[in-house]
MARVEXLO-95607 format. One line per 10 residues: number of its first residue (from 1); for each residue x, y, z of N, C-alpha, C. Coordinates in steps of 0.02 Angstrom, whole numbers, plus 50000, padded with zeros to 5 digits. Each point is the difference from the previous one (the first is absolute). Layout:
REM MARVEXLO-95607
NUM = X:Y:Z:X:Y:Z:X:Y:Z | ...
This chain:
REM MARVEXLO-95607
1 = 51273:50053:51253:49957:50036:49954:49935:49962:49987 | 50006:49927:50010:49931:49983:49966:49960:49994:50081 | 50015:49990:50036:49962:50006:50061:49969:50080:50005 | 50030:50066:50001:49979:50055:49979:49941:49990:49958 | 50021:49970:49936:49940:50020:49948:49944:49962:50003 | 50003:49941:50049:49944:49968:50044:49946:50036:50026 | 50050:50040:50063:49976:50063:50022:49958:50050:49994 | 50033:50025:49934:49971:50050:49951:49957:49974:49972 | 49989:49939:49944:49949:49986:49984:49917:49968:50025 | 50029:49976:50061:49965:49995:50057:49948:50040:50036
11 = 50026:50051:50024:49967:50061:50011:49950:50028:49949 | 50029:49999:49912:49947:50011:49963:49953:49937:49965 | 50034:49960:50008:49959:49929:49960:49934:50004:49997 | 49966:50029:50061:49920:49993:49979:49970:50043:49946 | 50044:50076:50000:49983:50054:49958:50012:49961:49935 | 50044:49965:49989:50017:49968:49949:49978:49938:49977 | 49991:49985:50035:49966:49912:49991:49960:49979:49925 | 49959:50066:49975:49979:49993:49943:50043:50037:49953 | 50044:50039:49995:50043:50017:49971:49963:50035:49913 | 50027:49959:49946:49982:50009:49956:49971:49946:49926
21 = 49959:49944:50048:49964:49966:49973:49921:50015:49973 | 49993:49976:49963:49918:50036:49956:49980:49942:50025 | 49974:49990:50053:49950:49973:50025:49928:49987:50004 | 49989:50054:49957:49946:50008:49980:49961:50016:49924 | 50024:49972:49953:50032:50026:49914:49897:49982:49983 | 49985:50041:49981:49930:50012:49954:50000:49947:49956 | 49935:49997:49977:49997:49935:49953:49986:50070:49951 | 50028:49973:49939:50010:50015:49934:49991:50096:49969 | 50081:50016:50056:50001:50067:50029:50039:50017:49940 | 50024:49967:49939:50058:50021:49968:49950:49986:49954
31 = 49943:49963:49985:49972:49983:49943:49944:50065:49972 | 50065:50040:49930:49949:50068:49970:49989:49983:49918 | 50011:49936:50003:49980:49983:49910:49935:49960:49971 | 49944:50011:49994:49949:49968:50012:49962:49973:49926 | 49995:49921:49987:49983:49980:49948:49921:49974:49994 | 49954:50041:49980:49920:49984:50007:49999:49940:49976 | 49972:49960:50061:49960:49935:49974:49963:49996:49950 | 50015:49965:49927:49970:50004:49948:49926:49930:50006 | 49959:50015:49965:49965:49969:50002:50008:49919:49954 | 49997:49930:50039:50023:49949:49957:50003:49991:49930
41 = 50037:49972:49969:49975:50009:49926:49983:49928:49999 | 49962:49982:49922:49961:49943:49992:50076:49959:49959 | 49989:49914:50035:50043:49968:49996:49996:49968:49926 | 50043:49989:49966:49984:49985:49960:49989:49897:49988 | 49958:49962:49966:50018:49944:49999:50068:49961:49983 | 50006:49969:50096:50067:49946:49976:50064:50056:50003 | 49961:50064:50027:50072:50041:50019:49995:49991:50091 | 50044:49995:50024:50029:49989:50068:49973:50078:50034 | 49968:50003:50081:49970:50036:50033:50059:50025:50017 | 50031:50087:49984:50039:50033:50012:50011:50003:50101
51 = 50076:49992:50001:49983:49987:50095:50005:50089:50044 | 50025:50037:49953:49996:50053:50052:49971:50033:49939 | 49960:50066:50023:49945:50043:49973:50049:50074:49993 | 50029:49991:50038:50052:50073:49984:50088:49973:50070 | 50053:50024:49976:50047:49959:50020:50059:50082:49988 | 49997:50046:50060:50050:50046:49976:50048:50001:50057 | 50056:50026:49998:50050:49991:50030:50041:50077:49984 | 50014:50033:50070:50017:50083:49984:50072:50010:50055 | 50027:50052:49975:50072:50009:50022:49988:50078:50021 | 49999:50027:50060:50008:50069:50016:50035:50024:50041
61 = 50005:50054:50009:50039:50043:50075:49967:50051:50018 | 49992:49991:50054:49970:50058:50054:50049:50039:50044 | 50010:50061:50024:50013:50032:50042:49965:50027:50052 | 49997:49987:50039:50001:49999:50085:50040:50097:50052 | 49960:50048:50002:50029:50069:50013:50033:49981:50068 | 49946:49981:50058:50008:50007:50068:49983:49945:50012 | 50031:49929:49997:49984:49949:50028:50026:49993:50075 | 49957:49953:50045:50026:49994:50049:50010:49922:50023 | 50047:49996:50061:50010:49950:50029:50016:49994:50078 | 49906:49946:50020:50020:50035:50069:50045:49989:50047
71 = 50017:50056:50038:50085:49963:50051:50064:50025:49957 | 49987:50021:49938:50072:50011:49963:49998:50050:49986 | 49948:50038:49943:49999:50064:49975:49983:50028:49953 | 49988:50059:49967:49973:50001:49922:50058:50006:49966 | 49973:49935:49917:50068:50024:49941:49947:50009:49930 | 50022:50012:49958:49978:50000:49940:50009:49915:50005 | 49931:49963:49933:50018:49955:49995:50004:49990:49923 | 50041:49966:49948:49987:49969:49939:49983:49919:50009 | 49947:49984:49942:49976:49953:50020:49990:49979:49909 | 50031:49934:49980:49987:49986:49935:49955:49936:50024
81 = 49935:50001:49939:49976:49949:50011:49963:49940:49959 | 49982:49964:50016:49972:49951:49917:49950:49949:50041 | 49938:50025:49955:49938:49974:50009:49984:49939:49948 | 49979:49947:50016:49944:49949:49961:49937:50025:50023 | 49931:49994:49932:49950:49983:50015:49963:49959:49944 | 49959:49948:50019:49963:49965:49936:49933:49987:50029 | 49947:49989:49956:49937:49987:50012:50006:49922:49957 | 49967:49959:50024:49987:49931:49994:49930:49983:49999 | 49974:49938:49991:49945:49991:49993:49942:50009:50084 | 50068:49979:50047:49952:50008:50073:50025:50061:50023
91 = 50051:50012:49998:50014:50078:50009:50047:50027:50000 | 50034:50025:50062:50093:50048:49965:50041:50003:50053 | 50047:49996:49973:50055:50002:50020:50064:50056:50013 | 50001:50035:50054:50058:50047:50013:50052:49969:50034 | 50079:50060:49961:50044:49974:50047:50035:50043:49993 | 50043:50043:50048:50042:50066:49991:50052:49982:50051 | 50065:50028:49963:50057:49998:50028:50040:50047:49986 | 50005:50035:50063:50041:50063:50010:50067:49993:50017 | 50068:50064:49989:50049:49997:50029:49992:50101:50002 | 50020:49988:50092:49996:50062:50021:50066:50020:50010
101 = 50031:50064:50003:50053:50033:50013:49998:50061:50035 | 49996:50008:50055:50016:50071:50027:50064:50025:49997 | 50011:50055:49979:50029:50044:49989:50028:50054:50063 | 49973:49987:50046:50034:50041:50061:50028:49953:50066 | 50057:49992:49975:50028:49952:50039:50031:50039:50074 | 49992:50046:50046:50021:50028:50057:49972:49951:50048 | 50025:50013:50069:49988:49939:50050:49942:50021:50035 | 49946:49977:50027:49939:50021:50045:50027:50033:50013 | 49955:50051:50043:49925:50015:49976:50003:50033:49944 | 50033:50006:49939:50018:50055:49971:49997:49970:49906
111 = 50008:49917:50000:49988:49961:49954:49997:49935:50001 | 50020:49955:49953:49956:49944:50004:50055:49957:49977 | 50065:49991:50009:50055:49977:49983:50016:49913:49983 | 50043:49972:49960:50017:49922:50017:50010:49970:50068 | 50023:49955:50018:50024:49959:50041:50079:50028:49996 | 50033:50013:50026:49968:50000:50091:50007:50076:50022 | 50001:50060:49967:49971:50072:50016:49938:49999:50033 | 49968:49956:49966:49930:50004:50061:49994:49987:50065 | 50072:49983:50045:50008:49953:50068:50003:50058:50033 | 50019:50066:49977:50023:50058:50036:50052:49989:50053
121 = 50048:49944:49976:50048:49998:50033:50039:50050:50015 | 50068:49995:50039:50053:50046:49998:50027:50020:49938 | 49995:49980:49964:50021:50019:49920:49945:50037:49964 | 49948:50003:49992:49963:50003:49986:49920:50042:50037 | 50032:50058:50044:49938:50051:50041:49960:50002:49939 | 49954:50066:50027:49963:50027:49962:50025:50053:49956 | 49980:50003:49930:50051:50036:49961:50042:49971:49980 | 50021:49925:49995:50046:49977:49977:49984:49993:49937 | 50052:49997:49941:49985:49988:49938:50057:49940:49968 | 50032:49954:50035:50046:49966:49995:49938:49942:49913
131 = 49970:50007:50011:49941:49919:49967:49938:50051:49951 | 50009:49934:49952:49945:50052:49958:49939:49961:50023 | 49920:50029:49976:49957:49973:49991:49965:49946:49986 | 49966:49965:50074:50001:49919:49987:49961:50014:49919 | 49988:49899:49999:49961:49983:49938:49956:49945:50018 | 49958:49991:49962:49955:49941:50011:49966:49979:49930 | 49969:49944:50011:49958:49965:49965:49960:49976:50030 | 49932:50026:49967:49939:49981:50025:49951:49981:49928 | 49959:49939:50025:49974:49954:49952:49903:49994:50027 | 49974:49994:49956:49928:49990:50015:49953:49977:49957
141 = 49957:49951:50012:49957:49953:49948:49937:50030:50043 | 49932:49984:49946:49916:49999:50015:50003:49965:49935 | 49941:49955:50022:49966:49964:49949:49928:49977:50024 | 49960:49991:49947:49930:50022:50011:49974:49953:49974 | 49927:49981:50023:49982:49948:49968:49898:50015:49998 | 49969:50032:49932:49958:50023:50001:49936:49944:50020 | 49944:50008:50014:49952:49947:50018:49966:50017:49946 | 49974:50017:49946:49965:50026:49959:50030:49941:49939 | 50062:50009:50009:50052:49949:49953:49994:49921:50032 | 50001:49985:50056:50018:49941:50034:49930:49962:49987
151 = 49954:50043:50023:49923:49972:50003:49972:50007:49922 | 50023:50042:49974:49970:50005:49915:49944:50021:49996 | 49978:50066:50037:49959:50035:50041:49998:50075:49985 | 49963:50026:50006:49994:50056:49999:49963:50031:50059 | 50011:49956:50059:49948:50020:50052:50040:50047:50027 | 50058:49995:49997:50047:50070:50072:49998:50071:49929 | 49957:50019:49969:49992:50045:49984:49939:50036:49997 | 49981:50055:50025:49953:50048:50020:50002:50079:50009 | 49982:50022:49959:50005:50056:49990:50067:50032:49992 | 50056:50040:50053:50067:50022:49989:50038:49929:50017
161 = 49975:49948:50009:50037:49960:50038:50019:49940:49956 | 50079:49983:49984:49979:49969:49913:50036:49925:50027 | 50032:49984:50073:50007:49954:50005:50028:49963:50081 | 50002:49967:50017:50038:49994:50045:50071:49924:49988 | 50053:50028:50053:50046:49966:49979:50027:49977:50068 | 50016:49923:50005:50080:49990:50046:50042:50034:49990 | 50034:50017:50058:50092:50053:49976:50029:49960:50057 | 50071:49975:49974:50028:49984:50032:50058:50009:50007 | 50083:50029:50016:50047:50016:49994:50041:50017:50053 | 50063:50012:49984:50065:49982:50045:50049:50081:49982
171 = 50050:50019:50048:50045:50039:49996:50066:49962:50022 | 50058:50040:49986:50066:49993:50007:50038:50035:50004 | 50049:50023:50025:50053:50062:49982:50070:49953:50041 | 50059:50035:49987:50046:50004:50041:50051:50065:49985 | 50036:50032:50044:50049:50046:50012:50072:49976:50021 | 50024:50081:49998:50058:49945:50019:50031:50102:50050 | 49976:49961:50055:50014:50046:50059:49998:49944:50064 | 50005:50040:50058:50015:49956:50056:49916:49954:50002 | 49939:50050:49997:49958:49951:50013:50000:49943:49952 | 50010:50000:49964:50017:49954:49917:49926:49961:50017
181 = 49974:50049:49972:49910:50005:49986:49988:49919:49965 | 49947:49956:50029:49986:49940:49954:49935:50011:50022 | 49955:50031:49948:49935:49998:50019:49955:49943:49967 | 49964:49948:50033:49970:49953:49956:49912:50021:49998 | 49959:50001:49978:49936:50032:50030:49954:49931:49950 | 49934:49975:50011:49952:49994:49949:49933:50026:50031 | 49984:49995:49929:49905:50029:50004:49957:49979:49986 | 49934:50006:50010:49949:49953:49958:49944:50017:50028 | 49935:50007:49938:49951:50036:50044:49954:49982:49930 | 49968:50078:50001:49933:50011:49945:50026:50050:49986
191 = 50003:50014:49915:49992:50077:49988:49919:50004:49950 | 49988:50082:49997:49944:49992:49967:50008:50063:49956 | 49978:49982:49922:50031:50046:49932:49924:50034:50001 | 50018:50070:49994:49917:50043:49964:50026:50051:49941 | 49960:50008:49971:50023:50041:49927:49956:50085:50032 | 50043:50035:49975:49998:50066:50019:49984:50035:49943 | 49961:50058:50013:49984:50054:49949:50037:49999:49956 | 50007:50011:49933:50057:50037:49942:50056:49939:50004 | 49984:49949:49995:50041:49922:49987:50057:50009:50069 | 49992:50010:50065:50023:49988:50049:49998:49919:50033
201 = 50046:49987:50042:50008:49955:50033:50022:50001:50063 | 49957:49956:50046:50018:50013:50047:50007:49926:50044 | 50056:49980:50035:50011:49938:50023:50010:50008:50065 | 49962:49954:50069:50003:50018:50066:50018:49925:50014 | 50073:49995:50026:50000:49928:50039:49986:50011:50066 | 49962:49944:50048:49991:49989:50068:50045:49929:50025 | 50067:49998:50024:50042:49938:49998:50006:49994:50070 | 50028:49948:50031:50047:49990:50060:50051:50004:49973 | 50062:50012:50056:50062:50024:49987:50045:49952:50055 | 50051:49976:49970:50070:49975:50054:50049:50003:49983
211 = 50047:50047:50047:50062:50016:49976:50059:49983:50053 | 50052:49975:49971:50051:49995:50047:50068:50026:49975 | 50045:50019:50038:50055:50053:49980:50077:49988:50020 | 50050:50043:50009:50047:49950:50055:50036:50068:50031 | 50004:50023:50048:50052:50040:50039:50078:49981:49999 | 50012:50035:49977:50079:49995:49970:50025:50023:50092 | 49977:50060:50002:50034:50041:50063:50015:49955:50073 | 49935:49970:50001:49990:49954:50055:50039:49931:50005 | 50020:49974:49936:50022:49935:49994:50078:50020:49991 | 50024:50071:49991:50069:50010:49996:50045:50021:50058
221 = 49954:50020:50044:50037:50039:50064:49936:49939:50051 | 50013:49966:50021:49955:49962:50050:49998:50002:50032 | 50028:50047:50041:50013:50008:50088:50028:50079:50024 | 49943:50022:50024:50011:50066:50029:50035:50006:50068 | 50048:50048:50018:50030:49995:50050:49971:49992:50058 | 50039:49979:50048:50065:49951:50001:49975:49946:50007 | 49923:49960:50012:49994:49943:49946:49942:49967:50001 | 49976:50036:50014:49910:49986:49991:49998:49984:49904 | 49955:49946:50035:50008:49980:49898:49945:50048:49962 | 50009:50016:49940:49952:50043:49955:49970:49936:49988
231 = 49915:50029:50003:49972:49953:49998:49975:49960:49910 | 50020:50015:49952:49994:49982:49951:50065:49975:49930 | 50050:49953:50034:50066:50018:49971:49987:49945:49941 | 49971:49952:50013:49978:49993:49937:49969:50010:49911 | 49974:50073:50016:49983:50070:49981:49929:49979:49949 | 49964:49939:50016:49951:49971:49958:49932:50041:50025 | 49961:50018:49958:49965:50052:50020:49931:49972:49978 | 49952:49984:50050:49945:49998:49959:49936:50022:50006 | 49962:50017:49962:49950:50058:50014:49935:49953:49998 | 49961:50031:50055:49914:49980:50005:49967:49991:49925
241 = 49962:49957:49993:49955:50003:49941:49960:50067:50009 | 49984:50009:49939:49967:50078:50010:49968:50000:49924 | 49968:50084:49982:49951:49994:49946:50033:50058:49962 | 49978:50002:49917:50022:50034:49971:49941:50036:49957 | 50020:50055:49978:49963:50020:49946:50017:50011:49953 | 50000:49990:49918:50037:50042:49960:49945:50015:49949 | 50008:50075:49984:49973:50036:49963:50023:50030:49915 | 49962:49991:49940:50036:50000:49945:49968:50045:49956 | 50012:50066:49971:49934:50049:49970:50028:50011:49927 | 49992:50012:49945:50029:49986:49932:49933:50045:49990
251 = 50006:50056:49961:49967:50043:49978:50011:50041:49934 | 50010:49969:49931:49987:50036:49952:49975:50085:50000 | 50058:50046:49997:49966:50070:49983:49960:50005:49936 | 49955:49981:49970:49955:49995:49938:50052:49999:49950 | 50010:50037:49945:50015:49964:49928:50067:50049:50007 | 50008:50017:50054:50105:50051:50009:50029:49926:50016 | 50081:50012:50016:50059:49944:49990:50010:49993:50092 | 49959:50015:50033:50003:50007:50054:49939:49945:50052 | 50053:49983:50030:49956:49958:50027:50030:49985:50105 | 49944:50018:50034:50006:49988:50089:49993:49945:50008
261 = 50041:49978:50054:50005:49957:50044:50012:50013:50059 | 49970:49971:50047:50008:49989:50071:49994:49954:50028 | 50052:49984:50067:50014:49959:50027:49993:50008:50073 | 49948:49974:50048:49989:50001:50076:50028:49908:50028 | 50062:49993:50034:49988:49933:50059:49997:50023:50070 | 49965:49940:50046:49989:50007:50051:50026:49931:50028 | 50060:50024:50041:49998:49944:50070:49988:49996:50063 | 49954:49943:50016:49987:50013:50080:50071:49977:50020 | 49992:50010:50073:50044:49998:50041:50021:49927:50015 | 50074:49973:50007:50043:49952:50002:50033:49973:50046
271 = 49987:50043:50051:50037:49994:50062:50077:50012:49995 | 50039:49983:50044:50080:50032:50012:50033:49923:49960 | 49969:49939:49985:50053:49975:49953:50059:49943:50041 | 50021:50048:50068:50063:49988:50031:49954:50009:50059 | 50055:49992:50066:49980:50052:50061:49994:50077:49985 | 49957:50013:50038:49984:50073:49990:50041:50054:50033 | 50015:50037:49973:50039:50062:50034:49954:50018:50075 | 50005:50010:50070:50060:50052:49994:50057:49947:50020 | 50015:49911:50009:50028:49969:50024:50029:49957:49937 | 49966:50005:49936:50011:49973:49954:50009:50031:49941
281 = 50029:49978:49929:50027:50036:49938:49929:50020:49957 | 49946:49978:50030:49947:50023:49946:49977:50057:50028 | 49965:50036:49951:49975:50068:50007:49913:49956:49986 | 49961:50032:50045:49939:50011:49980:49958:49996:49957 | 49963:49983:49969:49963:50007:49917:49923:50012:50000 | 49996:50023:49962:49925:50044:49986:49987:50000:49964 | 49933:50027:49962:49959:49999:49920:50041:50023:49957 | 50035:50001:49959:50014:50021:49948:49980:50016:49937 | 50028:50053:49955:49956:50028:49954:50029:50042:49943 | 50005:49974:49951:50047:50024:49923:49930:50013:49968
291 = 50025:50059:49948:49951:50009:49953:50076:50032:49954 | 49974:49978:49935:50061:50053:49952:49916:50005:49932 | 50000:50078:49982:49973:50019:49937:50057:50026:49944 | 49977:49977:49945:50060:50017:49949:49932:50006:49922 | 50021:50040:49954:50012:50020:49948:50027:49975:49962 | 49976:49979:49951:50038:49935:49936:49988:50058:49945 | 50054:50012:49952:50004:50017:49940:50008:49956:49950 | 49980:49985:49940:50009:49953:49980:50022:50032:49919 | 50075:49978:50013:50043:50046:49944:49987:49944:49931 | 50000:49938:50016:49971:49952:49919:49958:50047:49969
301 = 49950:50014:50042:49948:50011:49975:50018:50055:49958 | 50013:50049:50022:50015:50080:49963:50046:49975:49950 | 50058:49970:50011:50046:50031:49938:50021:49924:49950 | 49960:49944:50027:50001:49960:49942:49946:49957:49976 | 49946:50007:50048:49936:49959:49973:50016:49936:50046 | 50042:50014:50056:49998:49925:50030:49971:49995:50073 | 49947:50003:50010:49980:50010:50069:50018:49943:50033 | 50027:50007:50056:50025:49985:50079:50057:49970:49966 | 50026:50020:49966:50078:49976:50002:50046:50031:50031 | 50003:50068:50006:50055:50037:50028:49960:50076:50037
311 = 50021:49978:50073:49962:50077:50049:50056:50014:50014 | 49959:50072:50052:50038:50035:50044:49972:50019:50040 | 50012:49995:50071:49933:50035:50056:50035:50024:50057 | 49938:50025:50042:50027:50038:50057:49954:49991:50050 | 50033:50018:50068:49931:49961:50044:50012:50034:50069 | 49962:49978:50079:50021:50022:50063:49992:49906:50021 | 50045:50020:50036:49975:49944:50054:50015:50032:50088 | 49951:49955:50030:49994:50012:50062:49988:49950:50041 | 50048:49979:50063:50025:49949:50026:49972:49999:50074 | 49951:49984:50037:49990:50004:50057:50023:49941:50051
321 = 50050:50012:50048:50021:49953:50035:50015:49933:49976 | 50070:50036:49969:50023:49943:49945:50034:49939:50035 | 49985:49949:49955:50032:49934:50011:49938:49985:50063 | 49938:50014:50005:49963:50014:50076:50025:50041:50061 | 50051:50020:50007:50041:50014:50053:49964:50065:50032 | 49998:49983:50061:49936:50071:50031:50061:50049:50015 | 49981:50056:49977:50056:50058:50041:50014:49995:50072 | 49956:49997:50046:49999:50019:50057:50037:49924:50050 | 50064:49984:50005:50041:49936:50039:49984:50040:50076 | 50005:49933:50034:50018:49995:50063:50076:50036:50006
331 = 50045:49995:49955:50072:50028:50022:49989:50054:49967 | 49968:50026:49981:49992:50066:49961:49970:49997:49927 | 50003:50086:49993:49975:49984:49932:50039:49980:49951 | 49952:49952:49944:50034:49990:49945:49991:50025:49914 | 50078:50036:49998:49982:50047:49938:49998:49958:49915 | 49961:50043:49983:50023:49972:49905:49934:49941:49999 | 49957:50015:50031:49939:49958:49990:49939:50033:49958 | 49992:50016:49977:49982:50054:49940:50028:50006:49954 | 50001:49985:49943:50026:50025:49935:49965:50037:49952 | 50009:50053:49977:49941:50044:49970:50078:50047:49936
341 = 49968:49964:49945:50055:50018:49947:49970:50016:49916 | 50037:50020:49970:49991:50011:49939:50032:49945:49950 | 49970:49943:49949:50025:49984:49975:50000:49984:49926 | 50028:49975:49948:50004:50036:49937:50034:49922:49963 | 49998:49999:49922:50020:49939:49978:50000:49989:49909 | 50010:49962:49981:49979:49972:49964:49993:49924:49969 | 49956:49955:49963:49989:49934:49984:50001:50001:49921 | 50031:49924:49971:49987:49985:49940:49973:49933:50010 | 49952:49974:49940:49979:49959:49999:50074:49933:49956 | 49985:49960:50019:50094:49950:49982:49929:49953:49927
């Protein structure tokens, strides 16, 4: 039997190879609670220089309609999550940590299952429902460091343009499916802050990007019949330096409880990581491209006088050649690279 499910998983490993790792998780995609930078207050004599300027910390859950995962399948996803953010004297600090749950645990192509439903073993075809819905944890820091603050300057401001900043930051996740996802990534670049019509904000980072990952599939079955070695059984995966974009839009609807946000990243291309399909476990990679818009209600506000303590929102997101992964393989096509969903939530401020 386990030589069979060699076999079997073999034959699909490349479709699978990325399975159902977020490989690609947005910078500050969960963050809908927003605390306006107040303006310093005057210190008083022989009182100590306060170290953070605002210091909030939020607990929410989002729902996920049509999430996807490419190589596995679409499930609903629940996703609880808890954000830090503080402003400091040089600048701020994010950090979000998610735990995801899909909810449609059937075996490829059909869902997005635990370990080991995802092998499409003999136990486990398509349509199998033996395993519920993997899980994961995924983790993510930015931190910023303004030049306006560093230099004690007011030169990086001009007209919409109110500052410029270092960004520098790291990702993490792990799962617990056959690829048993370890994504390590960091970043570091320039972002640049401009103030928008009607007290808008708008934040554009320009970073380099390096990410490395691990193929569960490849390092578990290491040898395709009858005995040519798979060329990656080690399953250490590591991706080309490459460039990122991330995009951040915070838009006050005027003096209603409502307030937009949008979110655009961009990754260039990473290369295959591994050997490349059609002889190797990596699939291809290409530009990639998330945007999610959402709708903030802001229920403090209405029913107790407490603004941004307690929302509720709703949003789209849209996933282009997720995790980078180009549709179009040398072994064929590859599905669930697109994600285009409805999703919905709510946050309290802790």
């Amino acid at each position: 039997m386990k030589a069979t499910a060699k076999l079997t998983c073999l034959v699909g490993a490349i479709a699978l190879t990325t399975t159902v790792s977020a490989w690609a998780q947005p910078v500050a995609v969960d963050r809908v609670i927003n605390t306006p930078r107040p303006a310093p207050e005057p210190v008083r004599p022989g009182e100590p220089t306060p170290l953070f300027i605002v210091n909030d910390n939020t607990l929410g859950y989002r729902y996920l309609i049509r999430a996807t995962d490419p190589g596995a399948g679409q499930t609903p996803k629940n996703v609880v999550f808890f954000n830090h953010y503080d402003v400091w004297a040089y600048g701020t600090n994010f950090f979000s940590l998610d735990w995801l749950k899909a909810t449609n645990g059937i075996a490829p192509p059909f869902g997005t299952p635990a370990a080991p439903c995802d092998q499409n073993g003999p136990l486990d075809p398509p349509g199998s429902q033996r395993c519920r819905g993997y899980r994961e944890i995924y983790g993510l820091f930015r931190s910023t460091f303004g030049w306006n603050q560093i230099f004690n300057t007011k030169a990086f401001s001009a007209g919409p343009l109110t500052n410029v900043e270092f960004i520098v930051g790291g990702d993490f996740n792990t799962d617990n499916t056959t690829e048993a996802s370890r994504k390590r990534d960091v970043v570091g670049g320039l972002q640049f802050d401009f103030a928008t019509p009607y007290k808008g904000v708008l934040n554009v980072g320009v970073m380099a990007y390096q990410e490395w990952q691990h193929d569960g599939f490849a390092s578990t079955f290491a040898f395709t019949p009858p005995v040519q070695p798979y060329p990656n059984p080690s399953g250490t995966v590591r991706f080309n330096p490459t460039w990122d974009i991330e995009i951040n839009y915070t838009q006050p609807l005027g003096d209603t409880p409502f307030t937009f946000r949008s979110l655009a990243v961009i990754h260039g291309q990473k290369g295959c990581g591994e050997p490349c399909e059609p002889t190797g476990p990596g699939p291809l990679r290409t530009n990639e491209y998330l945007t999610q818009q959402q709708l903030v209600f802001d229920v403090g506000k209405v029913l107790w006088n407490e603004p941004h303590r307690y929302v509720i929102f709703g949003g789209y997101r849209w996933w282009k050649n997720k995790f980078g992964i180009s549709p179009n393989q040398p072994n064929g096509y590859f599905p669930g690279t697109v994600e285009s969903t409805w999703t919905g939530g709510t946050a309290i401020k802790l």
